[in-house]
N, C-alpha and C positions, 0 to 999 in steps of 0.2 A: 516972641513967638506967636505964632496965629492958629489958633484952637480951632478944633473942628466948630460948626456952627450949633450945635446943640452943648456945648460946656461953656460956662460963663469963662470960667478958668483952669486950664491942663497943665501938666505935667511937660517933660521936655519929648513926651508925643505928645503929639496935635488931638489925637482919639480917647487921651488916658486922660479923662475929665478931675477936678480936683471941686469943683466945684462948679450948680449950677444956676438955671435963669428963675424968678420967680413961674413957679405950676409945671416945673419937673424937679426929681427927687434922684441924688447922688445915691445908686448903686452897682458897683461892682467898677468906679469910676467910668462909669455912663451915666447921663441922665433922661431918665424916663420918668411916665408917667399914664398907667398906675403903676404901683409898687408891686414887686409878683408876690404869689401866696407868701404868707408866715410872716411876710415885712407889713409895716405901715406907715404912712406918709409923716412926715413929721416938719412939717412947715416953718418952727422957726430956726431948723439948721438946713432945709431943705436938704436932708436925705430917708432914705428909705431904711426904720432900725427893724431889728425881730421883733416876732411877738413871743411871746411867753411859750414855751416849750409846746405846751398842751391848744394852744390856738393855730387853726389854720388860715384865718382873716382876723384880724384886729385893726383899730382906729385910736387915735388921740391918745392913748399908751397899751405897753404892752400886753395889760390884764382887762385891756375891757374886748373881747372876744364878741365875733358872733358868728363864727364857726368853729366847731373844733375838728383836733386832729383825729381822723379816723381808719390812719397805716401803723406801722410801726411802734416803736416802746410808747409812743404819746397818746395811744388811743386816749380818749376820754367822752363827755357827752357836757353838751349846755346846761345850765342849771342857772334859770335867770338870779338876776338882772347879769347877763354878758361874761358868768364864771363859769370853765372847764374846769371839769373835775375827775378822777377814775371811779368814783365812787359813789351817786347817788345817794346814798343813804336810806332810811326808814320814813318811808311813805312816798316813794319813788323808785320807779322803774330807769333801767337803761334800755333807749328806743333807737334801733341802730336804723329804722325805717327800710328791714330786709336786708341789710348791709347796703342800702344807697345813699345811704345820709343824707342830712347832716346827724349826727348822732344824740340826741338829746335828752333830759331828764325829762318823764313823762310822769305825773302824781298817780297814784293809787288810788284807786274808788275809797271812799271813807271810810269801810269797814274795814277795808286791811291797814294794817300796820307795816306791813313786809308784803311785797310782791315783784315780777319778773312778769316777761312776755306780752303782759298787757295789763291793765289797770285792775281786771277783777281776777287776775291769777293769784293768787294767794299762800304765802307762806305762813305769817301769822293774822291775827286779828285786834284790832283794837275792843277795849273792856266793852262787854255786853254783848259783842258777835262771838259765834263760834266756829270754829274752823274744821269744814267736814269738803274732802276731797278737792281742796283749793278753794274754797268756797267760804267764802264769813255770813252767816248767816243767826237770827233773830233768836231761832232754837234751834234743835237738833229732833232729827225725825222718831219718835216715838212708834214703838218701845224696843226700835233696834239700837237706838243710839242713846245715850243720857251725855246733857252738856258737865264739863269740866271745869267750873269757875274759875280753879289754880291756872290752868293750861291755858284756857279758852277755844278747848278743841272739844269735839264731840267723841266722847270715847264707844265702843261699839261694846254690847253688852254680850256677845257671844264671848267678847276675850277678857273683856275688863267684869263682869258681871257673877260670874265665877264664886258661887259659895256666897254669894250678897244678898239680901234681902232687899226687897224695893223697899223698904222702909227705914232705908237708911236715905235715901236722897226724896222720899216723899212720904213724911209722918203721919202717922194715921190713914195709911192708904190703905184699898182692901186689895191690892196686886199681892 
């Protein structure tokens, strides 16, 4: 039988590729070249496999990523070197870039520990910053606020202050 000219080797149609030429990639028995989204070329079977659920471009295997998906149950976000994840973790943001993607882990300014939306939004704070309206910061503004060493938040003295003497968080003070 005589294959179309783009399949090295077909099926008992001519168009229904089984396999292809060196620098096209067997998918959906066609071969083409490049590989469409989510597939990657994979050179010593020449065809085109998946990548990893959560990749939307991938190369040389399924997990080395360098885009992820950013529709359906796969949303996730880069987090180098080349790994999708759904979850950023602690001292990382998820950066959807507006919802234009690519979607990516973006680090947190040093003083946070925990943050969202951009690098100085702040949830928590790493030890010595304190955390006062998203914010980590060196101290806490006196004498509306006194820092919380336990928490690493700045507690506000109008609620927290309550029946306390300033002399319990600064000995020998004349407040």
């Amino acid at each position: 039988m005589i294959c179309d000219i783009t399949c090295q080797n077909c099926s008992s149609i001519p168009t229904k590729c089984t396999s292809c030429y060196n620098g096209t990639y067997l998918y959906n028995f066609t071969c083409i070249n490049p590989c469409p989204a989510q597939y990657y070329a994979d050179d010593p079977t020449l065809t085109c496999k998946a990548c990893n659920n959560y990749c939307y471009t991938c190369a040389l295997i399924p997990t080395n990523c360098s885009v992820c998906d950013t529709t359906g149950p796969w949303i996730s976000y880069l987090l180098s070197p080349n790994t999708c994840t759904t979850n950023c973790g602690n001292g990382y943001y998820a950066d959807t870039n507006n919802s234009l993607g690519p979607n990516t882990c973006q680090a947190c300014d040093p003083k946070c520990f925990t943050c969202a939306i951009n690098s100085t939004y702040c949830f928590s704070c790493n030890t010595n910053y304190y955390l006062l309206n998203n914010f980590c910061g060196t101290s806490c503004p006196f004498p509306d606020y006194f820092p919380d060493n336990a928490t690493w938040t700045c507690l506000s003295c109008a609620t927290s202050c309550v029946n306390m003497t300033m002399d319990l968080y600064w000995k020998n003070s004349l407040h």
